[in-house]
C-alpha positions, -999 to 999 in steps of 0.1 A, spaced: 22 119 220 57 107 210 76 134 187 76 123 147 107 124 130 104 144 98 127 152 67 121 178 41 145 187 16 177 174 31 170 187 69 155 162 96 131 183 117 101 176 138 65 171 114 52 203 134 81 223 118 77 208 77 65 243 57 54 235 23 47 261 -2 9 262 -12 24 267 -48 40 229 -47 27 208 -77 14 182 -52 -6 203 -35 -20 222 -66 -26 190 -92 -15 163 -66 17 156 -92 37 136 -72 45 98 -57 47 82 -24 65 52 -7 49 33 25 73 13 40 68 -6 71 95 -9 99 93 -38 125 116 -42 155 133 -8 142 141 -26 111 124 -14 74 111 -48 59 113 -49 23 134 -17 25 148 -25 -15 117 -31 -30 102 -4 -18 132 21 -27 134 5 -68 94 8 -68 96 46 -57 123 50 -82 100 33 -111 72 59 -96 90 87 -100 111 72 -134 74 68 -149 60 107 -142 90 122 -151 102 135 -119 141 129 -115 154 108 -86 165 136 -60 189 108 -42 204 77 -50 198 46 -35 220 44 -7 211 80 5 172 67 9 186 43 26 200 68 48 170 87 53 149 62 59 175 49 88 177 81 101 136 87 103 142 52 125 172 63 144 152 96 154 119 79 166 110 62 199 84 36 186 95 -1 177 72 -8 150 70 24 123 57 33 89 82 55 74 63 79 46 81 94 13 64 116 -11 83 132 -35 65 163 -56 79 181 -89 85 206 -66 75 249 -66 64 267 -94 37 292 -111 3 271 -114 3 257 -151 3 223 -163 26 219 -182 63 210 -167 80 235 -151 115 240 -156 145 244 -136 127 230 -105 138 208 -79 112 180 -64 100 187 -29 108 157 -12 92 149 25 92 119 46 83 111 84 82 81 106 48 74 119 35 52 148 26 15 131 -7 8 141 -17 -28 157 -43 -44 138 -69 -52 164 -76 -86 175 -111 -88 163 -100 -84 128 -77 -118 130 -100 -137 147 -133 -126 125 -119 -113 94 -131 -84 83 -158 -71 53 -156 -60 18 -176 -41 -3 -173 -38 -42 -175 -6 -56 -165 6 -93 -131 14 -100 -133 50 -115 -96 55 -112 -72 59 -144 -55 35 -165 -23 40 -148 -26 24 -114 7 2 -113 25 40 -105 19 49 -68 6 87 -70 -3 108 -43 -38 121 -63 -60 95 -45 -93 110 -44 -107 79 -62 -92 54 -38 -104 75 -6 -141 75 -21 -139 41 -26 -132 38 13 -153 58 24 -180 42 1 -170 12 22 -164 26 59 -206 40 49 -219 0 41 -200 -12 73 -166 -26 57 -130 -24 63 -120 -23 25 -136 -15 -10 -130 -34 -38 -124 -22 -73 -142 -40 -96 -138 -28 -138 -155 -45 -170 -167 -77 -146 -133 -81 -125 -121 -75 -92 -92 -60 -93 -78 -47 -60 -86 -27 -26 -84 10 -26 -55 7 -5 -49 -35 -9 -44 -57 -34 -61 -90 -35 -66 -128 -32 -91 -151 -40 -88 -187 -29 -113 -210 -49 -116 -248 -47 -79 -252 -33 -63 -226 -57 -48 -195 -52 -56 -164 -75 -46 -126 -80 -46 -99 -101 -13 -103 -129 9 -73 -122 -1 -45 -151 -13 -13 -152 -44 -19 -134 -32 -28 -100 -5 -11 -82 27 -42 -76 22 -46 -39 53 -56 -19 37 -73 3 17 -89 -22 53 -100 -35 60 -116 0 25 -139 6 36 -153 -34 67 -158 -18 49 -176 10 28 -196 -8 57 -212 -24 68 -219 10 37 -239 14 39 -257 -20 8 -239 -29 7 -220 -68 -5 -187 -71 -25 -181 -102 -13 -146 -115 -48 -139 -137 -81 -118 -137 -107 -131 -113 -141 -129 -123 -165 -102 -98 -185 -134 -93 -156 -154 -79 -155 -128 -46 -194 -147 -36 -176 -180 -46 -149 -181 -28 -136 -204 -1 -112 -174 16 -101 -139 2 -74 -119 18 -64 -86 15 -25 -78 15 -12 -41 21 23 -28 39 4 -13 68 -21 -41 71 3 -73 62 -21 -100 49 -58 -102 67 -86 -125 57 -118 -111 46 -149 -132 62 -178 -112 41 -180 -92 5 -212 -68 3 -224 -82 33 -225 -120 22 -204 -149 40 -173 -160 26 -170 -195 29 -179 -205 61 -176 -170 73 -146 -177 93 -112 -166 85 -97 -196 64 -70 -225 74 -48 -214 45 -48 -176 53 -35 -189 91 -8 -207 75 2 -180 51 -1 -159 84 16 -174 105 46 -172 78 41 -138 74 45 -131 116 79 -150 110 91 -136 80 82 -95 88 114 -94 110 138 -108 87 139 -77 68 
């Protein structure tokens, strides 16, 4: 197994060396956020975004930015320098950092910031060709979930809900709408339109959701920014599910029933196919 590049409060060291303090706030009450930010060809894609989105993470709990801009930058081209592997998926959390369990803020404390570059994993062949499943589940997570925290306990239940009934994803579902994945946002395409969630607090702001509405418009095709009906995910021609580790992948049953023709859709191939070129610009 290849060596992965780690950093952890300004030193770059292997993972197998990081020594965090049992006492850290993330580990205690999980009060902290995290960046995912996928590297292609040894290049970050979407490397900006994903830097103004971390600092809107941390801006909205509180915790002050430890770097600037330019020195993520730096670290996160570092963590690629240091690894051996082409395609990456470069982690940041950043914690309020050490202190006596209480819940209140401590003060005086410095974050604890960590990152590492991780091996990219291929998303297998079957999943392209035959989509994958979905299974809706109710969203029992906060009210907050346009800031991306590290306390994720409801999102990993949700998985494994879905992982239990056979699926690949769950899907969030609150007061009769489908909101997102527990680890995806979502698209519903419905007699020729195109829907998703609106960006607010009930979704987290996906970059690469950002990129297929960016690709639609390639296509001449409108996205409808609104909040789709639970019923709509049994009604629809295609759905897709869009995530930085996953990219965009079509979903070809929801608890079990056929989605359209139960083949992945001619649109999600296009938007696709976009996506393949688009990934390696950056």
């Amino acid at each position: 197994m290849a060596e992965i590049p780690a950093f952890l409060n300004d030193e770059y060291m292997p993972l197998e060396a990081c020594q965090i303090s049992p006492l850290d706030r993330g580990f205690i009450f999980g009060d902290g956020v995290y960046e995912l930010i996928p590297v292609y060809d040894r290049k970050a894609f979407c490397l900006q975004p994903h830097l103004v989105r971390l600092a809107r993470s941390l801006e909205q709990v509180h915790i002050q930015n430890p770097y600037t801009h330019k020195q993520w930058e730096g670290i996160v081209e570092n963590l690629i320098r240091q690894s051996n592997c082409i395609d990456l998926a470069v982690y940041i959390q950043v914690t309020r950092g050490i202190a006596p369990r209480d819940h209140g803020f401590p003060e005086n404390t410095s974050p604890t910031v960590f990152a590492m570059a991780n091996l990219l994993a291929d998303i297998a062949d079957e999943q392209l060709q035959k989509g994958v499943a979905l299974n809706i589940v109710k969203d029992t997570r906060w009210q907050r979930c346009d800031i991306k925290v590290i306390d994720l306990l409801p999102n990993v239940l949700a998985k494994q809900s879905a992982l239990q009934a056979g699926a690949a994803e769950a899907i969030m579902v609150r007061d009769g709408f489908a909101l997102e994945g527990s680890s995806s946002n979502l698209f519903v395409v419905r007699d020729g339109e195109v829907f998703t969630h609106p960006k607010d607090s009930l979704i987290l702001p996906g970059i690469t959701r950002d990129v297929i509405l960016e690709l639609l418009g390639v296509l001449g095709q409108k996205c409808h920014e609104q909040a789709i009906p639970e019923n709509w995910l049994y009604e629809a021609d295609e759905l897709w599910i869009t995530s930085s580790a996953k990219g965009i992948l079509a979903a070809t049953t929801v608890n079990q029933c056929p989605v359209g023709n139960g083949a992945p859709g001619k649109l999600w191939k296009d938007v696709y196919d976009l996506y393949q070129q688009r990934k390696f610009l950056g």
